[in-house]
C-alpha positions in Angstrom: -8.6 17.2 8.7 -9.1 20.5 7.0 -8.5 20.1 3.4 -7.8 23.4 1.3 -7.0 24.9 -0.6 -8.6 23.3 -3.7 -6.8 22.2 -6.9 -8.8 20.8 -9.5 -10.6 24.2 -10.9 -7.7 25.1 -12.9 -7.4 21.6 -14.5 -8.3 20.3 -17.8 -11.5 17.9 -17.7 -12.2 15.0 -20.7 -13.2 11.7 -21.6 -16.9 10.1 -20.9 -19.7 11.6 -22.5 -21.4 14.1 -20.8 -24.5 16.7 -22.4 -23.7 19.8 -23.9 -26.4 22.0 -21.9 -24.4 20.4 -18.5 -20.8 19.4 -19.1 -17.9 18.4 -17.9 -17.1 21.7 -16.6 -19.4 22.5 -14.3 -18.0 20.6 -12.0 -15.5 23.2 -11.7 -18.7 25.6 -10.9 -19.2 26.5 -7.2 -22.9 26.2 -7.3 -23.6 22.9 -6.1 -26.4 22.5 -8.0 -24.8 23.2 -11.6 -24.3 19.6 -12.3 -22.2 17.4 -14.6 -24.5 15.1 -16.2 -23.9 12.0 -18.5 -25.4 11.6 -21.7 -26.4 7.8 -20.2 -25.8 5.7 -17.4 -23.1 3.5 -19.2 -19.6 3.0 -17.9 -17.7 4.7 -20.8 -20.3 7.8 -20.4 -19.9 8.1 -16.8 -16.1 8.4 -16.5 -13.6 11.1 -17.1 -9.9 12.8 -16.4 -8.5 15.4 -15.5 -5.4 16.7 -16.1 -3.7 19.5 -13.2 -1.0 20.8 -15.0 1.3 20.8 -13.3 1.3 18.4 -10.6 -0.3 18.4 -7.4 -0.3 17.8 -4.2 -3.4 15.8 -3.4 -4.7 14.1 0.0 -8.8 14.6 -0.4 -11.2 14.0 -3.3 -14.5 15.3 -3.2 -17.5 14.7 -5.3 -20.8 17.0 -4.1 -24.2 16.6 -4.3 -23.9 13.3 -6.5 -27.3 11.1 -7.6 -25.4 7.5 -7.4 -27.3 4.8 -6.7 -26.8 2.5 -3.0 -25.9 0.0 -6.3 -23.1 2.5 -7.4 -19.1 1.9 -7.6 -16.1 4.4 -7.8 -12.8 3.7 -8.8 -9.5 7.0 -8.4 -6.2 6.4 -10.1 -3.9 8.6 -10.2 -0.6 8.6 -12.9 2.4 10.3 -14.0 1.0 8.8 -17.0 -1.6 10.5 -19.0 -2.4 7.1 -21.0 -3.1 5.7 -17.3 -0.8 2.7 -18.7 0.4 2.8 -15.1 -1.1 3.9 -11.9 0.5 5.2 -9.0 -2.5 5.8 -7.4 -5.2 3.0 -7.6 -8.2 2.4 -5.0 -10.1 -0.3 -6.4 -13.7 -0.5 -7.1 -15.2 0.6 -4.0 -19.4 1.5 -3.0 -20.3 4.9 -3.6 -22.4 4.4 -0.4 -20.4 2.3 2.3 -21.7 1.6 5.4 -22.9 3.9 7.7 -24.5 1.8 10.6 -23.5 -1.0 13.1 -25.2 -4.0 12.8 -25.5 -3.8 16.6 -27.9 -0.8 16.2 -30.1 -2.4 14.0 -32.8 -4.6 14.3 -32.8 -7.9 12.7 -35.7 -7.5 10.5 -34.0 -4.4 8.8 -33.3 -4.4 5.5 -29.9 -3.7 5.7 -28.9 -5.7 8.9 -26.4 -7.4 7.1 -24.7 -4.6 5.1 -25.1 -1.7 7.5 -25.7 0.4 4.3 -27.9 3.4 4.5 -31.4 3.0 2.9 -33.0 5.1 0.0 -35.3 6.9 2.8 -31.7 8.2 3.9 -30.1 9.9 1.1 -33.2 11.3 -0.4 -33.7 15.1 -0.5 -30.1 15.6 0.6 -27.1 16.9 -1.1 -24.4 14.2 0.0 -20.5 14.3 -0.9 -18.7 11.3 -2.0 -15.4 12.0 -0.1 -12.0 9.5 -0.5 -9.3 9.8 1.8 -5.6 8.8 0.0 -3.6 7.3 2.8 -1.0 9.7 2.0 0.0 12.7 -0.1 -0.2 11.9 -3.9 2.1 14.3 -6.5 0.2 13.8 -9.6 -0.8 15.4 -12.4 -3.3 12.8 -13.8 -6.5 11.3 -12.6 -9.4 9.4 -13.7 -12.4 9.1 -12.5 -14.5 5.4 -13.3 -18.3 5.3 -12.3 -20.3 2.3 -12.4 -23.8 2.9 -12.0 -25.6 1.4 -15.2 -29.2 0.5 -13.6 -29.2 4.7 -11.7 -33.0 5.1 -12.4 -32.5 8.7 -14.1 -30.7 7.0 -16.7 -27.5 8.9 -16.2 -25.1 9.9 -13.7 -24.5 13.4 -11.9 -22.7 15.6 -9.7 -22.0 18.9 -8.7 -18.9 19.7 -7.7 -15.7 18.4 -7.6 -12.5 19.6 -5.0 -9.1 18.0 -4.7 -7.1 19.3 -2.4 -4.2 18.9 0.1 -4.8 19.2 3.9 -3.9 20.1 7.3 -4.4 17.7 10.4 -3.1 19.1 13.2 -0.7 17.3 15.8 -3.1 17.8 18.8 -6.4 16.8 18.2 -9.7 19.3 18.6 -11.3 20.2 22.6 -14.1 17.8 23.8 -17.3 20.0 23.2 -16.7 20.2 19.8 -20.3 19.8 17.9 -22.4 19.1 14.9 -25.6 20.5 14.1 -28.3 21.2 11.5 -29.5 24.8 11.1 -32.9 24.7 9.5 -33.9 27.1 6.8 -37.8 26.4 6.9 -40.0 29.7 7.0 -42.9 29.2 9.3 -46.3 31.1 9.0 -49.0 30.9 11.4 -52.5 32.6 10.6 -55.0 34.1 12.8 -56.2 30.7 14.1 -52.9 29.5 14.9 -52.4 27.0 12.1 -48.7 26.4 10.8 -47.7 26.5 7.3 -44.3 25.3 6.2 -42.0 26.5 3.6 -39.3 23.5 4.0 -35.6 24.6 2.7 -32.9 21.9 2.6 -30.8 22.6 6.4 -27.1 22.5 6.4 -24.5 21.5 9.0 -22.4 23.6 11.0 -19.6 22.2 13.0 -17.6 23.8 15.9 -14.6 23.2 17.4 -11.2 24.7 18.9 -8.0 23.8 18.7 -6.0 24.5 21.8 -2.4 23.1 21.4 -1.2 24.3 18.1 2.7 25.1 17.7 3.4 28.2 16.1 4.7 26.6 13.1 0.7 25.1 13.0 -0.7 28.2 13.8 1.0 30.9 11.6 1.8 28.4 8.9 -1.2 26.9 8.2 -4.3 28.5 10.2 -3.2 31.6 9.7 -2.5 31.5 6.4 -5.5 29.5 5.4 -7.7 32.5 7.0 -6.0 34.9 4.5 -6.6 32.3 1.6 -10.1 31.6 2.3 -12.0 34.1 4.0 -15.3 33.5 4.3 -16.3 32.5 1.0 -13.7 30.2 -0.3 -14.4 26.4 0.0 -12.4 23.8 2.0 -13.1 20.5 3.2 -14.4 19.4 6.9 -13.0 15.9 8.2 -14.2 14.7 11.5 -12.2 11.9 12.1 -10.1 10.6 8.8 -10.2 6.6 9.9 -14.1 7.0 10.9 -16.2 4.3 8.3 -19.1 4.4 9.6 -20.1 8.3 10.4 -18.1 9.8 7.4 -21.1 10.5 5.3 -22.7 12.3 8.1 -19.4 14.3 9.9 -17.8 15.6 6.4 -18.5 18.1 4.2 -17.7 20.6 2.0 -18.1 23.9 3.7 -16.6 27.7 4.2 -15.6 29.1 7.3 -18.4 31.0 8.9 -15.8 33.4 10.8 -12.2 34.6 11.5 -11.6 33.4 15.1 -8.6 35.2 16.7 -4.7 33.4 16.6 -4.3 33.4 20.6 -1.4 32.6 22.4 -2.6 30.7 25.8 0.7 29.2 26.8 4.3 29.6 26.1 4.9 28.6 22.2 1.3 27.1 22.1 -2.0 28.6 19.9 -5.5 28.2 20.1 -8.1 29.5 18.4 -11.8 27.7 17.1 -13.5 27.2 13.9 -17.5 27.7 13.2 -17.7 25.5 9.9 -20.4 26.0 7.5 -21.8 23.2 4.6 -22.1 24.7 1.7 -25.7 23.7 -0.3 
């Protein structure tokens, strides 16, 4: 899934209670690290809606570089109604941190053999995205946003960004040799004896694939035109594989394209062209 372009920086943000030197707004910032914070870590701080005006069309919810807890909760609804007396959209309380590993590849005396959870060793010093999936496309104009995180040690609750969006998922799914990476951004010095000194910078992901077997309707109706929309500096969101549990965390993010790859036309009526994804920090 490619999900773009996003919808939510034009809407109007309330409820919760959030501080005045970092509200509500700034998760309609693009810098990441521009956060949203709560005033404290209790459930009627740490929620809030937000109103599209008009309605959308909605398929992906992102929430970057967050600071809930392995103990955190979400809950999404979404309404035609702005009192939420109603929900057309509901997903239930679910772990801000599902699991991310087989019990198979564990060993027994981990701590989270029986969850599959990630640990705190995991998460830390990383900017991760909370990302929900709708099962299908929601037309809403109201949505509401419920955290439950009252024992976060930082006595409050943050995050950086947030991008709803539509998306495309192509018909025919991406080549085999697509691929994942981290690119590191640590300066290395060496003096005179040979001794390494390292100036660690958080790395980012880049993904890379092609598609091969677009129509033309997929190719000049949505790649095409989400090259003209985006660039190389506006945002959209990388999906992997949509009905993947276990790797999401690790195989989506929130990223730019890195590069305009030629439309091409291999075969009669079919399109290819690839896609150098990079994670935005």
């Amino acid at each position: 899934m490619l999900s773009f372009p996003g919808r939510s920086d034009s809407g109007l943000l309330s409820c919760g209670s959030w501080e005045t030197s970092l509200p509500l707004e700034n998760l309609q910032n693009r810098l990441l690290s521009k956060f949203a914070r709560s005033t404290d870590a209790s459930t009627t701080s740490t929620t809030f809606d937000i109103d599209l005006s008009p309605a959308q069309n909605i398929r992906t919810i992102s929430l970057a570089n967050h600071n809930l807890t392995l103990d955190g909760t979400y809950r999404i609804r979404g309404s035609s109604d702005p009192t939420f007396a109603t929900s057309d959209i509901d997903t239930g309380i679910l772990s801000a941190w599902p699991a991310l590993y087989s019990t198979l590849s564990l060993e027994w005396e981990s701590d989270n053999w029986w969850s599959g959870q990630v640990l705190q060793e995991d998460i830390e010093g990383f900017a991760w995205n909370l990302i929900h999936i709708l099962d299908a496309n929601a037309f809403l104009r109201y949505w509401r946003f419920e955290f439950d995180d009252t024992t976060n040690p930082d006595g409050y609750v943050q995050m950086g960004r947030l991008f709803m969006a539509p998306v495309f998922q192509p018909a025919v799914n991406m080549q085999y040799g697509q691929s994942i990476s981290f690119e590191t951004r640590t300066v290395i010095e060496e003096n005179p004896q040979g001794v390494e000194f390292f100036d660690f910078r958080t790395p980012y992901r880049v993904a890379r694939f092609r598609l091969e077997f677009m129509s033309t309707d997929e190719a000049m109706s949505n790649v095409f035109n989400m090259q003209r929309l985006l660039g190389v500096d506006k945002e959209l969101l990388y999906i992997f594989d949509p009905e993947d549990t276990f790797h999401k965390v690790n195989r989506s993010f929130l990223g730019r394209l890195r590069e305009l790859s030629p439309i091409e036309q291999p075969y009669v009526e079919l399109h290819g062209t690839s896609f150098e994804i990079k994670e935005l920090l």
